[in-house]
NUVEX-542069 format. One line per field, with one value per residue (C-alpha): residue number from 1; x, y, z; residue in three letters. Coordinates in nm, 2 decimals. Example, Ala and Ser with C-alpha at 12.3 -4.5 7.8 and 13.67 -1.06 7.14 Angstrom:
2
k 1,2
X 1.23,1.37
Y -0.45,-0.11
Z 0.78,0.71
r ALA,SER
***
This chain:
527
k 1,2,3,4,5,6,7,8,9,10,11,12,13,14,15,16,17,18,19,20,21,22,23,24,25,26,27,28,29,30,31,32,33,34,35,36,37,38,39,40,41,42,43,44,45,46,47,48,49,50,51,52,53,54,55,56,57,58,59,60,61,62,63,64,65,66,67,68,69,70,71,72,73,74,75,76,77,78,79,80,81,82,83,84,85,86,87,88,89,90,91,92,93,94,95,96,97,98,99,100,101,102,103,104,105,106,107,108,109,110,111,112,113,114,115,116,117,118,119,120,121,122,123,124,125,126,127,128,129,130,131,132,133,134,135,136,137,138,139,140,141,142,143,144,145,146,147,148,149,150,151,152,153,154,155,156,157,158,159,160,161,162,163,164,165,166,167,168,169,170,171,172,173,174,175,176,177,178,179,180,181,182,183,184,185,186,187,188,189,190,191,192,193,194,195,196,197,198,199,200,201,202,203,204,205,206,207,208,209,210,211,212,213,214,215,216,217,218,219,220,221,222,223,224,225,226,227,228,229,230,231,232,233,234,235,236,237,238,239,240,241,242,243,244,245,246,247,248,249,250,251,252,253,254,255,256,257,258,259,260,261,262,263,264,265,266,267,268,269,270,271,272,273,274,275,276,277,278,279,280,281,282,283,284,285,286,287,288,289,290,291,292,293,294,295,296,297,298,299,300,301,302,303,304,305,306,307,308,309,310,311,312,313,314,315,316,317,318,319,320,321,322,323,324,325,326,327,328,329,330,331,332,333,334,335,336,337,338,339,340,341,342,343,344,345,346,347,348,349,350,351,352,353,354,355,356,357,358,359,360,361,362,363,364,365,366,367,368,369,370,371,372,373,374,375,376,377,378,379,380,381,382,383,384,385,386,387,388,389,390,391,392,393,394,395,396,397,398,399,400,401,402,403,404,405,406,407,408,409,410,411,412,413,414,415,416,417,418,419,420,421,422,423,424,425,426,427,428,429,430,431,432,433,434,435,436,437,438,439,440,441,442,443,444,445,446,447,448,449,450,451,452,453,454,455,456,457,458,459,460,461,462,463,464,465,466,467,468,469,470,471,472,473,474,475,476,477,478,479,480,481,482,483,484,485,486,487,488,489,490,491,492,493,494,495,496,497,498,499,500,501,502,503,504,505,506,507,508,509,510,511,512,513,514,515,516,517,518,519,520,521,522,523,524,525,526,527
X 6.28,6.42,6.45,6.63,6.87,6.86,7.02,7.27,7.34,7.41,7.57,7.83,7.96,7.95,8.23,8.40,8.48,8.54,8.30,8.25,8.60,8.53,8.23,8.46,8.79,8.57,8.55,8.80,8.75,9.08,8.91,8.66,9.02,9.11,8.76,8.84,9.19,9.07,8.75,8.97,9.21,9.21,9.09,9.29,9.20,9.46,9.28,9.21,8.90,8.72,8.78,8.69,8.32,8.29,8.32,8.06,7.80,7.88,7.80,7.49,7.33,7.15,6.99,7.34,7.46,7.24,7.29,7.68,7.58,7.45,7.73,7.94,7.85,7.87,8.25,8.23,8.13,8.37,8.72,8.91,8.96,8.65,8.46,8.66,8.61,8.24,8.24,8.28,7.97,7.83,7.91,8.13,7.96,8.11,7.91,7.78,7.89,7.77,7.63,7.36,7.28,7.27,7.01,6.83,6.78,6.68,6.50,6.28,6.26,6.25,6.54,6.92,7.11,7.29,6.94,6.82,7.17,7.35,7.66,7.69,7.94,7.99,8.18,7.94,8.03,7.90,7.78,7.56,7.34,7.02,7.12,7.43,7.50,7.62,7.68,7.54,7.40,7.05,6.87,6.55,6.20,6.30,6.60,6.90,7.17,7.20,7.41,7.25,7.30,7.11,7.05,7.00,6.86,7.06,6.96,6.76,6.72,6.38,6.44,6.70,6.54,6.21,6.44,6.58,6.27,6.14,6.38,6.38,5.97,6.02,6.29,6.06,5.78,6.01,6.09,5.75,5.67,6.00,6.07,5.88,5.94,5.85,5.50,5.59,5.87,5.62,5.88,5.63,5.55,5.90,6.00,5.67,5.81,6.14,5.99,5.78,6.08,6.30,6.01,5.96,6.38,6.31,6.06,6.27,5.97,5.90,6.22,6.20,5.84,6.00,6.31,6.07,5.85,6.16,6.35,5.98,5.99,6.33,6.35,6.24,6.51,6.83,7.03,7.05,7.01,6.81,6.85,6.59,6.36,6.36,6.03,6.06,6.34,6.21,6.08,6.08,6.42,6.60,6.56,6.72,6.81,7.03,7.39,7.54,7.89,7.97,8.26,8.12,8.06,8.31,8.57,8.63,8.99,8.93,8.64,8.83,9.08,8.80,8.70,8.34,8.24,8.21,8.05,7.77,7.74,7.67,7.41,7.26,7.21,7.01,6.84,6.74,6.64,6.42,6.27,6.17,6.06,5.86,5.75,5.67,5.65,5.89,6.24,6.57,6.57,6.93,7.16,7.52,7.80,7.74,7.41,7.53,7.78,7.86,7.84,8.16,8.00,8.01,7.65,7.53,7.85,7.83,7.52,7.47,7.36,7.10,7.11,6.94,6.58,6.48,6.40,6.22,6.01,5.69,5.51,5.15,5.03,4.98,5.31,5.46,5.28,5.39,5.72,5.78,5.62,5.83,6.18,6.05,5.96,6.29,6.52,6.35,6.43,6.06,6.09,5.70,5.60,5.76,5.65,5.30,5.29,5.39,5.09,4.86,4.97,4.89,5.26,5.27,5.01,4.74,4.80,5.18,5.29,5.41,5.67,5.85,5.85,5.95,6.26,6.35,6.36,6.52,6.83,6.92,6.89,6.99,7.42,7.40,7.28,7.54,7.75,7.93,7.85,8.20,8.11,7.78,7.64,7.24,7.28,7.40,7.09,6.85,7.02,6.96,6.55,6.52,6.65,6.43,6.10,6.15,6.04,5.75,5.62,5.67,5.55,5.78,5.65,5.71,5.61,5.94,6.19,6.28,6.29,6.55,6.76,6.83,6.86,7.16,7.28,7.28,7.45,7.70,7.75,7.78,8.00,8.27,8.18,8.20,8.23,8.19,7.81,7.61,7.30,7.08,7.10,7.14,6.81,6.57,6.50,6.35,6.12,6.02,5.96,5.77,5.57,5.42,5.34,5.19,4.95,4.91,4.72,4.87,4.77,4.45,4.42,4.65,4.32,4.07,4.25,4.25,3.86,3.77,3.66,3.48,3.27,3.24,3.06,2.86,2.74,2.50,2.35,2.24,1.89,1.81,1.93,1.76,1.43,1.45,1.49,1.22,0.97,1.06,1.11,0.73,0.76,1.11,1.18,0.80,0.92,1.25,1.11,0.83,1.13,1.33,1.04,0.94,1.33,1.32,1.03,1.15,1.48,1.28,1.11,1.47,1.59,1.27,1.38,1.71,1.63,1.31,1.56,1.82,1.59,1.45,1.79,1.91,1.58,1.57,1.95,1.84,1.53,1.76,2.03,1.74,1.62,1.96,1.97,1.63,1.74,2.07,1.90,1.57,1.86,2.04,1.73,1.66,1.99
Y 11.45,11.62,11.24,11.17,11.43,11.40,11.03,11.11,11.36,11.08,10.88,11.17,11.26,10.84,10.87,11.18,11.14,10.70,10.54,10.31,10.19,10.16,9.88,9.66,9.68,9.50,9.23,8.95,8.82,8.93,9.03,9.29,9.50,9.48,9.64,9.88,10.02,10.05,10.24,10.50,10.58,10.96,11.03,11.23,10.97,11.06,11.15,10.90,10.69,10.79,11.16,11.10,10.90,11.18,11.46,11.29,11.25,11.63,11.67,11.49,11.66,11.62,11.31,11.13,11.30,11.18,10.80,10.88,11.03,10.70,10.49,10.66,10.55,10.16,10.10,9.73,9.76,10.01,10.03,10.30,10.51,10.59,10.57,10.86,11.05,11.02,11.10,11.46,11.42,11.45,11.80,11.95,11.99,12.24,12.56,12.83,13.21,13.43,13.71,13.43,13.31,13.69,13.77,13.48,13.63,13.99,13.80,13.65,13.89,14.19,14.38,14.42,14.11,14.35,14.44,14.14,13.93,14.15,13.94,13.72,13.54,13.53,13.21,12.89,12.65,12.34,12.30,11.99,11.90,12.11,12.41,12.56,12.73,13.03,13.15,13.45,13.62,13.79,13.98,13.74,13.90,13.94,14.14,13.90,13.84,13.47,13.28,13.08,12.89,12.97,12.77,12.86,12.70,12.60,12.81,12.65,12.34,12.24,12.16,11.97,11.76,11.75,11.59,11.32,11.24,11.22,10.99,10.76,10.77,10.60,10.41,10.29,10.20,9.98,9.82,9.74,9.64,9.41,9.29,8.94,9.12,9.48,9.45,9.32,9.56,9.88,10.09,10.37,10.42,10.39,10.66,10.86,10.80,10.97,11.24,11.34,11.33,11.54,11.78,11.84,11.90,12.20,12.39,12.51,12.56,12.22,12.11,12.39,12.21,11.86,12.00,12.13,11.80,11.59,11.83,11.82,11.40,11.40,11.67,11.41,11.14,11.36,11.16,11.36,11.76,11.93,12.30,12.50,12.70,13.06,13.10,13.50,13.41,13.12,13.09,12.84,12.94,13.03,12.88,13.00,12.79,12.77,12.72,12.38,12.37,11.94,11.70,11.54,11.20,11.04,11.22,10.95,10.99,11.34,11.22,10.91,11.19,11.41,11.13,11.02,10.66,10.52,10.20,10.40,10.61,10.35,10.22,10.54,10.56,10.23,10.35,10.69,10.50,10.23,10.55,10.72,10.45,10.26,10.50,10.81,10.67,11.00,10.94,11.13,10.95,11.15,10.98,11.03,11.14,11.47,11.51,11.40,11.53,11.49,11.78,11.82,12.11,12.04,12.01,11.83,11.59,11.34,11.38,11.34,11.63,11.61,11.85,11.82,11.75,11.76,11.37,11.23,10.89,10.83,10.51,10.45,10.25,9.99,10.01,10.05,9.76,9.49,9.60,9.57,9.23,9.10,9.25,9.11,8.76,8.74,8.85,8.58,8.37,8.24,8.22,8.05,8.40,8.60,8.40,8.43,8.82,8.81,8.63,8.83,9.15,9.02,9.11,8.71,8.55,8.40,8.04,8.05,7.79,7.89,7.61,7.70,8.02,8.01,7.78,8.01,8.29,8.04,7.98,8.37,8.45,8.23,8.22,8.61,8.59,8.60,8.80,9.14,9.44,9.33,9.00,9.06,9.29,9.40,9.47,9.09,9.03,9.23,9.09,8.76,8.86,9.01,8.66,8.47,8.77,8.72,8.32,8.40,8.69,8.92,9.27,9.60,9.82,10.19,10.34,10.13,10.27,10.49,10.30,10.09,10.31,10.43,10.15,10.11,10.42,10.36,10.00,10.23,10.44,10.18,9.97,10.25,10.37,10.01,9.72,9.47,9.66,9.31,9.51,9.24,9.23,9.59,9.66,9.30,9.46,9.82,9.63,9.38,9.68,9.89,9.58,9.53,9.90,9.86,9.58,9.64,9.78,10.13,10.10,10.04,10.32,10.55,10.52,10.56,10.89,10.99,10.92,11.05,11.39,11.24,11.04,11.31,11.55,11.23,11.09,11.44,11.37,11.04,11.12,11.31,11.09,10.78,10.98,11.12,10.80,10.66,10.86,10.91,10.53,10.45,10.69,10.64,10.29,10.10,9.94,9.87,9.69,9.50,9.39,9.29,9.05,8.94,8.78,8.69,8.44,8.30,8.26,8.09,7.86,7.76,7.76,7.49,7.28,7.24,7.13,6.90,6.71,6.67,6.53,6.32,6.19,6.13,5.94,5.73,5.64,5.56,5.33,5.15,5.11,4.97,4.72,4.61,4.52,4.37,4.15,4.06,3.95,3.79,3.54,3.48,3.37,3.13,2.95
Z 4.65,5.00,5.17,4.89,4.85,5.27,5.19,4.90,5.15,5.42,5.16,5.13,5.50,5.48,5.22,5.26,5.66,5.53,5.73,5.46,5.59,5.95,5.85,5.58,5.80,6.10,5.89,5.87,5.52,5.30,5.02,5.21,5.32,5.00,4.92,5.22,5.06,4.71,4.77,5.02,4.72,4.69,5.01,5.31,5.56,5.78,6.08,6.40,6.28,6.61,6.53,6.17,6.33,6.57,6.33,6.05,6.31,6.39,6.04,5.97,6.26,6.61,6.55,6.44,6.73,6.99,6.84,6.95,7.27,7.37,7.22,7.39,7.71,7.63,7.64,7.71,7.26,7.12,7.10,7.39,7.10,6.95,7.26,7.37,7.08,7.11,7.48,7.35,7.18,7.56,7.62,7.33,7.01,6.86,6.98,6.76,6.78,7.10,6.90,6.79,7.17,7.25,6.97,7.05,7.43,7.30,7.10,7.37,7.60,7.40,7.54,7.55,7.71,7.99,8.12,8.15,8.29,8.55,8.41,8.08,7.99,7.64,7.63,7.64,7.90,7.73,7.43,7.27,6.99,7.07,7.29,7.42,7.80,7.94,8.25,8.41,8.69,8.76,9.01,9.09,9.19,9.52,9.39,9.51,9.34,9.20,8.97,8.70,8.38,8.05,7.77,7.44,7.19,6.85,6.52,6.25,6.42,6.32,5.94,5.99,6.27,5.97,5.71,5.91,6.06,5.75,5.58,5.92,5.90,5.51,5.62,5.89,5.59,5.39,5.69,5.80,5.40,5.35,5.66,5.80,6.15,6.05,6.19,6.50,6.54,6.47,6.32,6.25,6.62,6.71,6.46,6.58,6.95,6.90,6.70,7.00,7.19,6.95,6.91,7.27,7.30,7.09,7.33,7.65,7.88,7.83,7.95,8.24,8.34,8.32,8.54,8.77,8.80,8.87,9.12,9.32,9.28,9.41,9.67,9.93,9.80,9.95,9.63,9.36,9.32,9.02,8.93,9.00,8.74,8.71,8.55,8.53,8.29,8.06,7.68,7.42,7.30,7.63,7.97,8.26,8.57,8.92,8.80,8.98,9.00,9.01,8.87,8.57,8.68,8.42,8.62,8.86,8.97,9.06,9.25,9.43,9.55,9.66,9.88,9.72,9.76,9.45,9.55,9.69,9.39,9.19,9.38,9.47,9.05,9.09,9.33,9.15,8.85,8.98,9.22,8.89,8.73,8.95,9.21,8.98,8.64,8.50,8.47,8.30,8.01,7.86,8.13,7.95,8.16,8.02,8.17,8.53,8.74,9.17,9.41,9.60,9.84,10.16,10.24,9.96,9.95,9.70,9.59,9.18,8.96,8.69,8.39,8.09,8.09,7.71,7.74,7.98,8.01,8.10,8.22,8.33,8.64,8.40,8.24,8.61,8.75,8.47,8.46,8.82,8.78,8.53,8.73,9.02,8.87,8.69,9.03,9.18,8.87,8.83,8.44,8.39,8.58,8.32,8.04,8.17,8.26,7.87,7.76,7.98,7.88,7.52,7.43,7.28,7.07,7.32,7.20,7.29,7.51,7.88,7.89,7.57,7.63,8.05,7.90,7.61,7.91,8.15,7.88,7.77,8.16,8.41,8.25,8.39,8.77,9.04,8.86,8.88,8.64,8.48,8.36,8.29,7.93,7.95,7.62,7.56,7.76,7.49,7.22,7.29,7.43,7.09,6.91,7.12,7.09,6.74,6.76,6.98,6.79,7.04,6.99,7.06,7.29,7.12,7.48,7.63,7.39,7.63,7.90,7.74,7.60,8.00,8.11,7.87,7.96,8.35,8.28,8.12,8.41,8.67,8.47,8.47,8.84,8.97,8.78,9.02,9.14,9.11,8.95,9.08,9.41,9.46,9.25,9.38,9.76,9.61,9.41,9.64,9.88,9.59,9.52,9.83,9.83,9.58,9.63,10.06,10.26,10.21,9.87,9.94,10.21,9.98,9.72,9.99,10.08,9.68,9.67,10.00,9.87,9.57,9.86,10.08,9.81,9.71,10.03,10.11,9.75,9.82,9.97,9.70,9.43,9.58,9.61,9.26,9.15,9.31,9.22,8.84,8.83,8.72,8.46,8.32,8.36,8.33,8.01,8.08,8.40,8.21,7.99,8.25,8.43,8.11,8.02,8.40,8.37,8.04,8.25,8.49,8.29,8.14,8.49,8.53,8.28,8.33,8.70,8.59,8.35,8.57,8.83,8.60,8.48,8.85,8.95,8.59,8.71,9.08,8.90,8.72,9.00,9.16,8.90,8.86,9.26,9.22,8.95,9.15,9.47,9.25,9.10,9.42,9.57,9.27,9.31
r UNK,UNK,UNK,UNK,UNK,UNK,UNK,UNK,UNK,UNK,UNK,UNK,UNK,UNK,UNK,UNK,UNK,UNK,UNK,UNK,UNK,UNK,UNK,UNK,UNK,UNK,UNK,UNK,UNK,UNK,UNK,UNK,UNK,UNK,UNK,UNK,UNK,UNK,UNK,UNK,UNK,UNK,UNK,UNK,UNK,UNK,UNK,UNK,UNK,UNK,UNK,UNK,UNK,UNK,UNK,UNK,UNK,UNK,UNK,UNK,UNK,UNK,UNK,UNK,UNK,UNK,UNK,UNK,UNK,UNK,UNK,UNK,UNK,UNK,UNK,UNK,UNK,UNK,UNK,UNK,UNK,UNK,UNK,UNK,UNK,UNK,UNK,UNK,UNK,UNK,UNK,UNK,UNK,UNK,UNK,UNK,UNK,UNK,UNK,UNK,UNK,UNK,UNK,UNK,UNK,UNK,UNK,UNK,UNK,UNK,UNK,UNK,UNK,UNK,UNK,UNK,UNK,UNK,UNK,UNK,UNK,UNK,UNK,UNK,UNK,UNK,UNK,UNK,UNK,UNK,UNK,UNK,UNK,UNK,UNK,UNK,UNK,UNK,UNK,UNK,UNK,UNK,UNK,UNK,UNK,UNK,UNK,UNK,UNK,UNK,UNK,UNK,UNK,UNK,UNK,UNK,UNK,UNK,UNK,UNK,UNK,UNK,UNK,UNK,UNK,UNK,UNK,UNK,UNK,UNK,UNK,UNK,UNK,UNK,UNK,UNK,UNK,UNK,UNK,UNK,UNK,UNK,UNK,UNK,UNK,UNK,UNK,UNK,UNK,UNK,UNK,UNK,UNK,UNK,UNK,UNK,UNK,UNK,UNK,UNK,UNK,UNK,UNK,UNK,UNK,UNK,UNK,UNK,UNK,UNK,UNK,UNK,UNK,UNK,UNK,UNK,UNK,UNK,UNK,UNK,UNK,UNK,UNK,UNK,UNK,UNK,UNK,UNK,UNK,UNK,UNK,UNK,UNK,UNK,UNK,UNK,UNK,UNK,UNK,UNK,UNK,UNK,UNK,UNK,UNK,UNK,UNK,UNK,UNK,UNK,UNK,UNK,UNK,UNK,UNK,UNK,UNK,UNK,UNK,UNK,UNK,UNK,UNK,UNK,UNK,UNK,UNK,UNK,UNK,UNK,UNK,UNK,UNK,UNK,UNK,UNK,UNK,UNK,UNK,UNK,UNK,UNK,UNK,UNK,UNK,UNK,UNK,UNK,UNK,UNK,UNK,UNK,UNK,UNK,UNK,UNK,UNK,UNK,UNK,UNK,UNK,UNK,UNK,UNK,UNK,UNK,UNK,UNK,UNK,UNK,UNK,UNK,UNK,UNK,UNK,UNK,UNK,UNK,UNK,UNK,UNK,UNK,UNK,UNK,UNK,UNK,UNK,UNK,UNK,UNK,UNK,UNK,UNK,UNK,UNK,UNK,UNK,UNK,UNK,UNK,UNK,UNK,UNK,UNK,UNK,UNK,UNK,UNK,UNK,UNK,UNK,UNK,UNK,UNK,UNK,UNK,UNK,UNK,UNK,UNK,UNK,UNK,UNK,UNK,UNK,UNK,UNK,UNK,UNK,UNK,UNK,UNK,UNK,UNK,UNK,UNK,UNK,UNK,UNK,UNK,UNK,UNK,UNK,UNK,UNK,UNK,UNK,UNK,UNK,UNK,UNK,UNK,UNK,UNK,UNK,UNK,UNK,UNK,UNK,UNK,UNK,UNK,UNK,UNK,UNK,UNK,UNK,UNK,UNK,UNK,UNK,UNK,UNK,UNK,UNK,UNK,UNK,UNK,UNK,UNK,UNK,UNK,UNK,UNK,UNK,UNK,UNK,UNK,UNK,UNK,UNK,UNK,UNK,UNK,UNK,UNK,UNK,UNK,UNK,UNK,UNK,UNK,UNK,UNK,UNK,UNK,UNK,UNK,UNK,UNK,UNK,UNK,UNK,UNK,UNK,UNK,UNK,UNK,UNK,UNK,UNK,UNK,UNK,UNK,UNK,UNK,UNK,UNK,UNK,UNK,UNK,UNK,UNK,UNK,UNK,UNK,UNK,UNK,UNK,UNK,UNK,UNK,UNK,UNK,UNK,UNK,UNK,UNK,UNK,UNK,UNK,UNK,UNK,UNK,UNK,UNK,UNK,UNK,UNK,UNK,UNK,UNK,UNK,UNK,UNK,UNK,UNK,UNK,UNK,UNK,UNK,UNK,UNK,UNK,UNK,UNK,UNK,UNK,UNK,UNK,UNK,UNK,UNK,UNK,UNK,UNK,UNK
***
């Protein structure tokens, strides 16, 4: 009964902000407008359409709002209009009264906000679907004096998180049970996926341990900057970090006239994905504009500025390894290595063909190589891989989700950075690089270096172990070894008989190689 008064619920923003008019008025049949106008009769559908989007996904909740968060960022596939509208998605929900984020904090920490926070600003900064910020500053455990940001979570949050999940978890059922693709597509452990992700947004220390496993990942990169944790200061509904002061990275007039390259900034964000991805396996995986932003201080010129860390991806060497494969297969455009690494992954039915599927490959590909960001649309690219998975039975990969979904984002990003960044190129030499660390020999004394402790408590043990061993073995293992020589003989004897029959075969051949000679020259002589 809630999932379905959660849907005639949907249903209603649907109507009442005339979204149902957005869908019909993007078609071009005559009669679909007509459709569109009657249906909007009594209706004050006055406002911009992307306002009138904007606000119903406001509405509906975090989930919708997260959906628009990443739409926002692909402008090559909305109009100006309502990609700007969503934009404020990023970073300007509307935010909820002070006197709630002040409760919130006394809440937590069990005393008045102006003992905690030598300053708080009562005015959130930013303001998004999960949390809000404020300003403040604190007197650490060394007792300086340092400016910080606090977030705190949005009220009442998990219910309304429950309900959608819920209706998306029995939307995902009738897909699986309707759909001819639903089992392949595993919309259970999709949904299951994002309700991880969703759940782990609403417990702050979380994100303040994710925050502080990047900024240690990075702090050797000298490309991007991470806020750093104050873990005096942190709970599960408030979490309190350095305060960055950036340009949000959508900014990028104001960052032109500051004198940034933006060229480089764009491939600097390659190169901080791929890094998290392929070298550490745990990347940023909330990448919108309002999650990023570029230092302008003079000693950290330039740099990018993560906030945000309620998402993050994970990848296991396994993951890591195939991946990389497959990027570095298709950079080099060897299409039969891809379709292969596909088959032995066992993400394509074992019987599958490599050639069909290397030329299925080799036709949505190859038209996009050699080509600037501009002309090019990854999204394009996964449409047309999901047409083609779809003859081969592909399976989805729930644990990739992610993965993608960044990888859309940081297309986004780069495309309104620089469009002519050619992705390819710029991305090809880190893995080539990461490959062969991978599979060298600093790999191999990387692991030797892991184990060397392991071997070093084991190698004293040995003695003992081997002479335990030995004299136990009579006792422990006298029918296990009477076994053993037992099935050894009778593998003897099989061994015997094998050999005996193919020597008699080979000399029966030679005998009658022989009588045929015989026969040959006994003739000759005759005539």
């Amino acid at each position: 009964m809630k999932r379905f008064l959660r849907g005639v619920a949907i249903l209603w923003v649907v109507f009442r902000y005339g979204l149902d008019g957005l869908v019909l008025d993007s078609f071009q049949k005559p009669w679909l407008r007509l459709v569109s106008r009657v249906v909007s009769i009594g209706r004050n559908l006055d406002a911009p359409r992307g306002q009138r989007l904007r606000e119903a996904l406001e509405r509906l909740g975090p989930i919708f709002v997260k959906f628009g968060q990443v739409l926002s960022t692909r402008r090559d596939l909305l109009p100006a209009d309502i990609a700007d509208e969503l934009a404020l998605l990023q970073d300007r929900v509307p935010p909820f009264h002070s006197d709630i984020a002040i409760a919130t904090i006394e809440r937590a920490f069990r005393r008045p906000v102006d003992e905690v926070f030598t300053f708080f600003d009562r005015t959130p900064v930013a303001s998004a679907s999960i949390a809000q910020v404020h300003f403040a500053t604190l007197r650490d455990r060394h007792g300086i004096e340092r400016e910080v940001a606090v977030k705190v979570l949005r009220p009442g949050m998990l219910p309304v998180i429950e309900k959608d999940l819920a209706l998306m978890r029995m939307m995902a059922g009738w897909v699986e049970s309707l759909s001819a693709d639903g089992k392949r597509l595993k919309p259970r452990e999709v949904v299951a996926e994002f309700d991880n992700y969703l759940h782990d947004e609403l417990d702050l220390v979380r994100e303040a341990a994710n925050a502080a496993q990047l900024r240690r990942n990075m702090s050797g990169l000298d490309l991007v900057l991470i806020p750093e944790i104050f873990w005096d200061f942190c709970h599960a509904e408030v979490m309190v970090m350095q305060r960055m002061n950036g340009v949000p990275i959508n900014q990028i007039e104001r960052l032109r006239d500051a004198g940034v390259d933006i060229p480089k900034l764009a491939r600097d964000g390659v190169t901080i994905f791929f890094t998290q991805v392929f070298r550490d396996g745990f990347f940023h995986a909330d990448m919108h504009p309002g999650n990023i932003q570029v230092s302008l201080d003079a000693a950290t010129f330039g740099r990018y500025i993560s906030l945000d860390f309620g998402i993050v991806g994970t990848l296991t060497e396994f993951d890591k390894e195939y991946l990389a494969q497959n990027f570095t297969a298709f950079f080099r455009r060897d299409y039969k290595r891809v379709a292969e690494l596909h088959i032995e992954s066992g993400w394509v039915p074992p019987d599958t063909r490599v050639n069909d599927l290397e030329s299925a490959i080799r036709t949505v590909c190859e038209p996009y190589f050699d080509r600037p960001l501009k002309e090019i649309s990854l999204g394009m690219v996964l449409m047309r891989l999901f047409q083609t998975s779809r003859r081969f039975h592909v399976e989805i990969q729930p644990q990739l989700v992610l993965l993608q979904k960044t990888l859309l984002n940081i297309e986004g990003l780069g495309r309104q950075l620089d469009p002519e960044l050619d992705l390819w190129s710029t991305a090809k030499p880190f893995l080539e690089k990461w490959m062969l660390d991978q599979m060298g020999p600093q790999r191999l004394w990387r692991e030797i270096q892991a184990e060397g402790p392991h071997f070093a408590k084991m190698l004293p043990e040995l003695p003992r172990l081997l002479h335990d061993y030995l004299r136990h073995k009579p006792q422990n293992h006298r029918r296990e070894l009477l076994e053993l020589m037992a099935e050894q003989k009778r593998t003897n004897r099989l061994l015997h008989a094998i050999i005996y029959t193919g020597a008699g075969f080979v000399l029966g051949l030679l005998a009658l190689v022989l009588v045929q000679q015989l026969q040959v020259l006994f003739r000759f002589r005759i005539f």
